[in-house]
C-alpha positions in Angstrom: 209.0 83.4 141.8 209.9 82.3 145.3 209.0 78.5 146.2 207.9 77.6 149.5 210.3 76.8 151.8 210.0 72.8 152.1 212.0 72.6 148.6 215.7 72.3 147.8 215.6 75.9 145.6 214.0 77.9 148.2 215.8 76.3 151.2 219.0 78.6 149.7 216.7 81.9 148.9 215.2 82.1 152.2 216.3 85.6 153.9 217.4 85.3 158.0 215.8 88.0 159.3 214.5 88.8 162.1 210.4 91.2 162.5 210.6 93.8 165.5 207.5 94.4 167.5 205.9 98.0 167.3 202.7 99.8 167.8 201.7 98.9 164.1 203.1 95.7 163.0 202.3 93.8 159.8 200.0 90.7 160.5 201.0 87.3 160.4 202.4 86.3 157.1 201.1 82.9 155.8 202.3 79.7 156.3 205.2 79.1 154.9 206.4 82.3 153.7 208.4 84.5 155.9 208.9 88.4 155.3 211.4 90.0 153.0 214.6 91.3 154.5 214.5 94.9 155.8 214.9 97.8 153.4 214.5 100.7 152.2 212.7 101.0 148.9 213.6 104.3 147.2 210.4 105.0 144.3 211.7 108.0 142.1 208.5 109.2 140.2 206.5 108.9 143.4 203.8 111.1 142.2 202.9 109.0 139.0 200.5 107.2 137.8 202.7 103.4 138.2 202.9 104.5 141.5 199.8 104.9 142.9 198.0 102.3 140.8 200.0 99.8 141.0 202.8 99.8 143.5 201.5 101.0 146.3 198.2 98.7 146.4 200.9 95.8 145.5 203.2 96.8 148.8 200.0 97.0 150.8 199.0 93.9 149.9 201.9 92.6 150.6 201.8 94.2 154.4 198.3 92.4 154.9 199.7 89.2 154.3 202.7 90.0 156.6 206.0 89.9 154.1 207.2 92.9 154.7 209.7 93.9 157.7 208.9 95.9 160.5 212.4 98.0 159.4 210.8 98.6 156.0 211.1 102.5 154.7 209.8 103.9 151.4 211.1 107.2 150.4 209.3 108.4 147.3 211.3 110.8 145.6 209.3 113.4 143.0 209.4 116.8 141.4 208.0 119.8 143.0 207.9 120.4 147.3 205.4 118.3 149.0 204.9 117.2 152.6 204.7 114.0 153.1 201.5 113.7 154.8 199.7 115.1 151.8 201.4 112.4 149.6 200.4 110.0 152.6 197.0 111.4 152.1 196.7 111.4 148.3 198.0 107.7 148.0 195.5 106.6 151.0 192.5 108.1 149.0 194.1 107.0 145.6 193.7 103.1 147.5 190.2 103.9 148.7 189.3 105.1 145.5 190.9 101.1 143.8 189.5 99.6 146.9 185.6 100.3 146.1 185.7 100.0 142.1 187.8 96.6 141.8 187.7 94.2 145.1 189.8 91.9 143.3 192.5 94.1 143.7 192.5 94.2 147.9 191.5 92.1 150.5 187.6 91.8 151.4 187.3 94.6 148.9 188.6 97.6 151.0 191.4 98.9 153.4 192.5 97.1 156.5 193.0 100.5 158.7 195.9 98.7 160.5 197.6 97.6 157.2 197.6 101.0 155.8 198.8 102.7 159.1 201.5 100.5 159.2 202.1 101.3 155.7 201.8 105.1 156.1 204.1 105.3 158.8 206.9 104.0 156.6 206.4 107.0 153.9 208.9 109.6 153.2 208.0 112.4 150.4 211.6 113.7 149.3 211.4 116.7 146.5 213.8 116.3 144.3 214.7 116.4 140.2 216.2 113.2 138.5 219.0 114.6 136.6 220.8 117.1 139.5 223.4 116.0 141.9 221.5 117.9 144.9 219.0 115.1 144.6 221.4 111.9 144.9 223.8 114.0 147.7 220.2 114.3 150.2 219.3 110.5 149.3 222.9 109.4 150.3 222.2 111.7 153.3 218.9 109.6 154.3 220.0 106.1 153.2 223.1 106.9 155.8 221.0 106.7 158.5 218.2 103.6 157.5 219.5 100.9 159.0 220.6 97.5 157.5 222.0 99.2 154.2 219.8 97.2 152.1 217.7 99.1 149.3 216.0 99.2 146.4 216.0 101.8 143.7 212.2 101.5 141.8 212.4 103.4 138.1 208.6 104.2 138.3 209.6 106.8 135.3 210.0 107.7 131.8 212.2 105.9 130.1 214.6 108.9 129.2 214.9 109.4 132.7 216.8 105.5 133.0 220.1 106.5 132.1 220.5 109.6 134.1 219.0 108.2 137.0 221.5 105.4 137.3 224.5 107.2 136.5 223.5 109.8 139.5 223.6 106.7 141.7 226.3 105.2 140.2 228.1 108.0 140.7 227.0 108.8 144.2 227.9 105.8 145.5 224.8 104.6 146.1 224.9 101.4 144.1 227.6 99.7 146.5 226.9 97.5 148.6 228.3 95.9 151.8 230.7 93.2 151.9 229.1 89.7 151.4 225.9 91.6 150.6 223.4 89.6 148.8 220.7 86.9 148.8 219.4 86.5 152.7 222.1 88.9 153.7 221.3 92.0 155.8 224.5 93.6 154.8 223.9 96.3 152.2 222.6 95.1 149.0 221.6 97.6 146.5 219.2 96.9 143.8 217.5 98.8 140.8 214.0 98.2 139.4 213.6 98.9 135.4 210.0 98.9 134.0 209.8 98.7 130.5 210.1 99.9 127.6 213.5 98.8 127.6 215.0 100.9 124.4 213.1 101.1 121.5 215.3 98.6 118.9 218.5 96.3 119.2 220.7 99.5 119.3 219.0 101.2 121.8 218.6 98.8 124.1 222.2 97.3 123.8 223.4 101.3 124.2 221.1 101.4 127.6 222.4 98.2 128.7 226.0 99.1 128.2 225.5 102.3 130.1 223.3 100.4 133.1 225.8 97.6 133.4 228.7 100.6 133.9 227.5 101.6 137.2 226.0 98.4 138.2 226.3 94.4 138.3 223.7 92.4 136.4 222.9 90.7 139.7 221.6 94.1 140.3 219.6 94.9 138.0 216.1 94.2 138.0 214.3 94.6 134.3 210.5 93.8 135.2 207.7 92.8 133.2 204.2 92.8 135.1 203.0 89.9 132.9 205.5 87.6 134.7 203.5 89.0 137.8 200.6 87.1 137.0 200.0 84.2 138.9 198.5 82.7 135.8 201.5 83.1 134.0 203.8 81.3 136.3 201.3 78.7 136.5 202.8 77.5 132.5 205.9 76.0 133.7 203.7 73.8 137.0 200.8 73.1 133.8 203.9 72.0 131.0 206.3 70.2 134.4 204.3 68.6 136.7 202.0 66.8 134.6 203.0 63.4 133.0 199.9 63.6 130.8 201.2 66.7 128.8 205.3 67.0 129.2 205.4 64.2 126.8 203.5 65.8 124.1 204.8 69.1 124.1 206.9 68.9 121.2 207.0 68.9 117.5 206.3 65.3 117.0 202.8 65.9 118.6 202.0 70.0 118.9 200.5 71.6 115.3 200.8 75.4 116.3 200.6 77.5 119.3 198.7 80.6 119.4 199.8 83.7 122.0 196.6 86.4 122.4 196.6 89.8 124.3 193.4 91.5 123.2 192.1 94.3 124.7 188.8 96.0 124.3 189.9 99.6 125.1 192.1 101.9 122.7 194.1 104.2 123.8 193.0 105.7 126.4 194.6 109.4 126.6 197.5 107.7 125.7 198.0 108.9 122.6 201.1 111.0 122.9 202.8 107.4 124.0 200.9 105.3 121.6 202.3 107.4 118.5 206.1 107.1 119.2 205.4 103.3 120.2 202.9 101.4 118.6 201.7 98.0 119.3 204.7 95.8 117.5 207.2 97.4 120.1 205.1 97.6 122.9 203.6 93.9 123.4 205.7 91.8 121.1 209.6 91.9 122.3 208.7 91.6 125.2 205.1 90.6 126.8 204.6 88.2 124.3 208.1 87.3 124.0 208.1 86.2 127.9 204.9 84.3 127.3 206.6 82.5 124.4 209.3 81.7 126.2 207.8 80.1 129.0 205.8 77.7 126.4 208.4 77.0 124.5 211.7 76.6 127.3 213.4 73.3 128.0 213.1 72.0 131.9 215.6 73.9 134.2 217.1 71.2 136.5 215.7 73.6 138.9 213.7 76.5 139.7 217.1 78.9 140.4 216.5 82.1 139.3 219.6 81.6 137.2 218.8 77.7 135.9 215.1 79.3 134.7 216.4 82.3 133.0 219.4 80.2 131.2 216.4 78.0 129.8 214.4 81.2 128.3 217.7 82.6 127.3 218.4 79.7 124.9 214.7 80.4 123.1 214.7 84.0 122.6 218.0 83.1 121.2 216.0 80.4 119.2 213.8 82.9 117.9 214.1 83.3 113.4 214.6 86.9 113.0 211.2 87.9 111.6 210.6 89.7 108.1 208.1 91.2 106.4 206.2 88.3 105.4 206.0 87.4 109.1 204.0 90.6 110.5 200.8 92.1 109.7 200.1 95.6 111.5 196.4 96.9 111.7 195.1 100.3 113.2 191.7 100.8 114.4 188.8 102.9 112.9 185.5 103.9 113.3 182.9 100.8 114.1 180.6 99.2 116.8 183.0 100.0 119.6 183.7 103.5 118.9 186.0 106.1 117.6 189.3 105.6 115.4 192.6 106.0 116.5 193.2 109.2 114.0 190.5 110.5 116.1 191.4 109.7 119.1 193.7 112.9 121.4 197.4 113.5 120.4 197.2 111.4 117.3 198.2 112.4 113.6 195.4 112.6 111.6 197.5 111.2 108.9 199.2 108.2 111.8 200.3 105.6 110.6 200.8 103.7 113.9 199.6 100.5 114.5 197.0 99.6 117.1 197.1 95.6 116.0 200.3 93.4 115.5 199.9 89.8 114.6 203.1 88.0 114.0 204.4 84.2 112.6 207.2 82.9 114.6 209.5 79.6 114.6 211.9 78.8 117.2 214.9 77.4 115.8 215.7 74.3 118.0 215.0 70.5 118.3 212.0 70.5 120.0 210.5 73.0 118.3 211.5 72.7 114.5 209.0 73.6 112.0 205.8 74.6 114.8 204.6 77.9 114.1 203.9 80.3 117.0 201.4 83.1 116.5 201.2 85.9 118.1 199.0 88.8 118.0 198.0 92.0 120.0 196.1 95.1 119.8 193.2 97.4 121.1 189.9 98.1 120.8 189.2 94.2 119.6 186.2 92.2 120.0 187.0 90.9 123.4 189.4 91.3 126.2 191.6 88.3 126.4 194.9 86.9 127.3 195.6 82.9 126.5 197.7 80.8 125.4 196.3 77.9 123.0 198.3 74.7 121.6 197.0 72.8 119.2 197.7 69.3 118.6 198.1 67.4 115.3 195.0 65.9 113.8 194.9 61.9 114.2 194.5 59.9 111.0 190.7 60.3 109.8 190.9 57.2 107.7 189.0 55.0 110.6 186.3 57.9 110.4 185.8 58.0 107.1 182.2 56.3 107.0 180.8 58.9 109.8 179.2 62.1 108.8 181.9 64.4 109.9 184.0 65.7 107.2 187.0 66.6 109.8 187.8 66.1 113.3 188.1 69.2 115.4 191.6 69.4 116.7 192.6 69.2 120.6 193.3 72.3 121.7 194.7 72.8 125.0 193.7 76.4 126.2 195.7 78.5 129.3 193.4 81.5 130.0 195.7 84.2 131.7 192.9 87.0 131.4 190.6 88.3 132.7 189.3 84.4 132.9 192.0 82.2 134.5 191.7 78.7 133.8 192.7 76.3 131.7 190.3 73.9 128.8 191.1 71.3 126.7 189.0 70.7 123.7 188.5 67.1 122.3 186.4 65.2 120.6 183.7 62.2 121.9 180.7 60.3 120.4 177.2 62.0 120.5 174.6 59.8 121.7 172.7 57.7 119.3 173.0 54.8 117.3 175.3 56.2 114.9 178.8 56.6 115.6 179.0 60.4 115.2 181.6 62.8 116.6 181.1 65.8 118.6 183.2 68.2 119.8 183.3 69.1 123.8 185.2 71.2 126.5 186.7 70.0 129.3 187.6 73.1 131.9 188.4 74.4 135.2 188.6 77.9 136.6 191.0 78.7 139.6 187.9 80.6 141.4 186.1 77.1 141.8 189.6 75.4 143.2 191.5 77.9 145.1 190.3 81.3 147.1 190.8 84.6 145.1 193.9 86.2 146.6 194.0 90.5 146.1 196.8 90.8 143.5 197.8 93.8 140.9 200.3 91.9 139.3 202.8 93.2 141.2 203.5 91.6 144.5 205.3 88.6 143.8 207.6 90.5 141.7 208.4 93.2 144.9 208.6 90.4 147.2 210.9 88.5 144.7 212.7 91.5 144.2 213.3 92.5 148.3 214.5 88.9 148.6 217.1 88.4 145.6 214.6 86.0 143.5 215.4 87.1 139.8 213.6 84.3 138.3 211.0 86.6 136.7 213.1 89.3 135.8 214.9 89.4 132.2 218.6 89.3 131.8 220.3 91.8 129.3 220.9 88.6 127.0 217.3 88.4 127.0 216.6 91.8 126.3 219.0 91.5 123.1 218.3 88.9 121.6 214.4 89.6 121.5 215.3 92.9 120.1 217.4 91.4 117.3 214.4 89.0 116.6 212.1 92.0 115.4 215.0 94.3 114.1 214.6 93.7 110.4 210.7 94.2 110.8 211.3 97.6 112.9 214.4 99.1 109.9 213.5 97.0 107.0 216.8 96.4 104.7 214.3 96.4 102.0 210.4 96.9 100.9 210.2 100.1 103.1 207.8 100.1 106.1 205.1 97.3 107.0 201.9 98.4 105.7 199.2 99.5 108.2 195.5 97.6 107.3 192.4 99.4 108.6 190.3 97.2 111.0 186.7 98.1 112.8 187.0 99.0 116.7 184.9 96.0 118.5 186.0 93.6 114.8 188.4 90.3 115.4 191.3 92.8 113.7 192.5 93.6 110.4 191.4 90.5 107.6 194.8 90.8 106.6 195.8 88.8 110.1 193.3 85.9 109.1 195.6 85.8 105.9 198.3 85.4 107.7 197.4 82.5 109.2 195.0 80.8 106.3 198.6 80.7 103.8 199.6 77.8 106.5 196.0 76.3 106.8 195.3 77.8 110.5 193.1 80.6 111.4 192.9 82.3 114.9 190.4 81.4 117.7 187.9 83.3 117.8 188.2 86.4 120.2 184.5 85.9 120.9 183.9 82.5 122.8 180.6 82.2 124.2 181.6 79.2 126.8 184.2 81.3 128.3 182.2 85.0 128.1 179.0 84.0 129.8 181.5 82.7 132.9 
């Protein structure tokens, strides 16, 4: 989460390097930001799916907007021989193909021919298996002669494919790095990129840590999460710090219940293979809507260091009650407005018992936070797609409204709308016109689209750009990773009552009514997926 470079935090990030001219340079990067160091960004699992939909339209994103060196390399390293002008070739029509269906994604909605040659010219296809020691001997071979020594090792695979990956490096040499190699240092740094999921429980990722952190520093380790991608997302900590009217409210004294929503309308989606050995609980929860918690719920850093930020999130997943039984509620789609059931859907049981729907009661154990119930819930094929974050404050007294004909006040609810709407409202209550003093609930709101120009983003550049320039704000520490593990480890091996029953819900409903339970024993129920203000925007 780099700042720009008039403050005191990025003044010490910002890399001293220096752009060579060529025949196809990157253009101009904006004001303010300069271009990441030069390096060599090594992408094993090159011909998969991350790949080409995500990190390739992020890096060429990035190269229309200038960040990236002219002595940037990307070697994409794959099973099975290829040249690399056909994977040039398949990843350029793979980007035409995003370019026309979602101009969100890229600037003025297709390819800039000169961003994408310079892009192509920095390819290198290198054939190769993830668990041989041929592979890692011919990538020593060709990181020999990049220049600069500085690279960046991008997991784009499988998750059984983490360990053996980074004790081939490890063991190859290829995770040293130069003397006095590091932030704004050209002199060798080596870095490794780890999507998620990381493990699957508290043992397994502690067992994966422990074997990472063998061959590597933490400093060099990179665990991403694309939510933290989302410009949206960042935007929490500028909404909760640099606003006088809400830092002093955002506590116990004055905040009711927060709720934390990713809904999606799709199910699966082929996916089922996956979606059976994972399931929505460990999928979304320990860490997407961990990260989101934590960022509500984290005290001020003194600073935005990477280090001061991640120390603050550190404390609350630490903070977090270990959940139990009581706490969870786990749905699975069938059959209704929206379509198929899961059972019915490709690679799944017919008998599955995997969720599709998690919805989950936590409390942070701290001073601020004492006693304010955070909701969270997830899941697929729901009435709406939707990502947002909504805090409700405590009712006033209603004794001084006692003689109007309302029979409650509708709370204030402060809504942060990460997807697909971004914006943020505030609901509150005013007098209707008329004689009568008579309350009526409004919306105040604002979307960024009608502030700031819409910038092409998949959610991915600010994490590569981060990444190249040894930002590790928005990556999670193995702390982190442990600790938000232990949270849900009583819910994924019960000690007792056996496993957490699975409560049938209609594709295209609101989820399971067992969720609405959930939330009705504390007097709450969940905003409504469906919110006609914000879907006819």
């Amino acid at each position: 989460m780099s700042t720009t470079p008039n403050t005191p935090a990025s003044a010490s990030r910002e890399p001293s390097c220096k752009v060579s001219a060529g025949p196809h340079d990157a253009p101009s990067s904006p004001a303010g930001k300069r271009p990441a160091p030069p390096c060599t960004l090594v992408i094993f699992g090159a011909g998969g799916d991350l790949t080409k939909r995500l990190l390739m339209p992020a890096l060429y994103n990035l190269a229309v907007d200038g960040l990236l060196d002219d002595g940037m390399k990307i070697i994409g390293v794959n099973h099975g021989e290829r040249e690399t002008s056909v994977w040039r070739e398949d990843l350029h029509k793979s980007l035409q193909q995003f370019a026309a269906d979602k101009a969100s994604t890229f600037h003025a909605g297709k390819l800039d021919d000169k961003a994408w040659n310079w892009v192509a010219q920095r390819l290198e296809y290198m054939a190769g298996e993830f668990e041989t020691d041929d592979t890692f001997a011919k990538l020593k071979q060709k990181l020999d002669q990049s220049p600069g020594g500085n690279v960046i090792f991008y997991l784009a695979v499988t998750a059984r494919f983490f360990k053996p990956i980074v004790e081939h490096l490890g063991k190859a040499g290829l995770l040293k790095e130069g003397e006095g190699a590091g932030e704004g240092n050209t002199g060798g740094f080596r870095r490794i990129v780890i999507e998620k999921p990381f493990g699957t429980d508290l043992a397994s990722a502690r067992d994966l840590n422990a074997h990472i952190l063998s061959y590597a520093d933490e400093s060099q380790v990179y665990r991403i999460d694309h939510f933290l991608g989302k410009d949206t997302v960042q935007s929490i900590l500028a909404v909760r710090f640099a606003n006088a009217l809400f830092e002093p409210i955002w506590r116990r004294e004055y905040i009711d219940s927060v709720q934390i929503t990713a809904a999606e309308t799709i199910g699966v989606e082929g996916r089922g293979k996956f979606y059976e050995q994972t399931g929505a609980f460990r999928d979304m929860l320990p860490n997407h809507l961990f990260q989101l918690l934590g960022m509500v719920a984290m005290e001020p850093p003194n600073s935005f260091d990477a280090e001061a930020v991640r120390d603050k999130k550190a404390e609350i997943s630490d903070a977090i009650q270990p959940l139990t039984a009581d706490d969870v509620v786990f749905g699975q789609y069938e059959k209704g407005p929206a379509g198929i059931g899961y059972r019915e859907e490709p690679d799944v049981a017919p008998d599955s018992t995997t969720e599709t729907y998690a919805a989950a009661r936590v409390y942070v154990e701290n001073w601020r936070w004492a006693g304010v119930p955070f909701y969270l819930r997830t899941g697929k094929r729901l009435a709406a797609r939707r990502t947002e974050i909504s805090v409700q404050l405590k009712p006033v007294p209603f004794r001084l409204f006692r003689d109007t004909p309302v029979d409650a006040l509708t709370p204030n609810v402060l809504t942060l709308r990460i997807d697909p709407a971004h914006g943020t409202s505030f609901d509150f209550n005013v007098k209707t016109p008329g004689p009568v003093m008579q309350i009526g609930a409004v919306q105040s709101s604002f979307d960024y689209a009608d502030f700031f120009a819409e910038r092409a983003n998949v959610g991915y550049e600010t994490l590569l750009y981060d990444c190249m320039l040894g930002d590790e704000t928005l990556f999670q520490r193995a702390d982190s990773i442990e600790t938000s593990w232990c949270a849900v480890d009583d819910v994924l091996h019960p000690k007792t009552g056996g496993a957490i029953p699975v409560h049938g819900y209609a594709a295209g409903s609101e989820g399971p009514a067992e969720a609405d339970a959930l939330l009705a024993r504390d007097g709450h129920s969940w905003r409504p997926l469906k919110q006609d203000a914000v879907e006819k925007k």
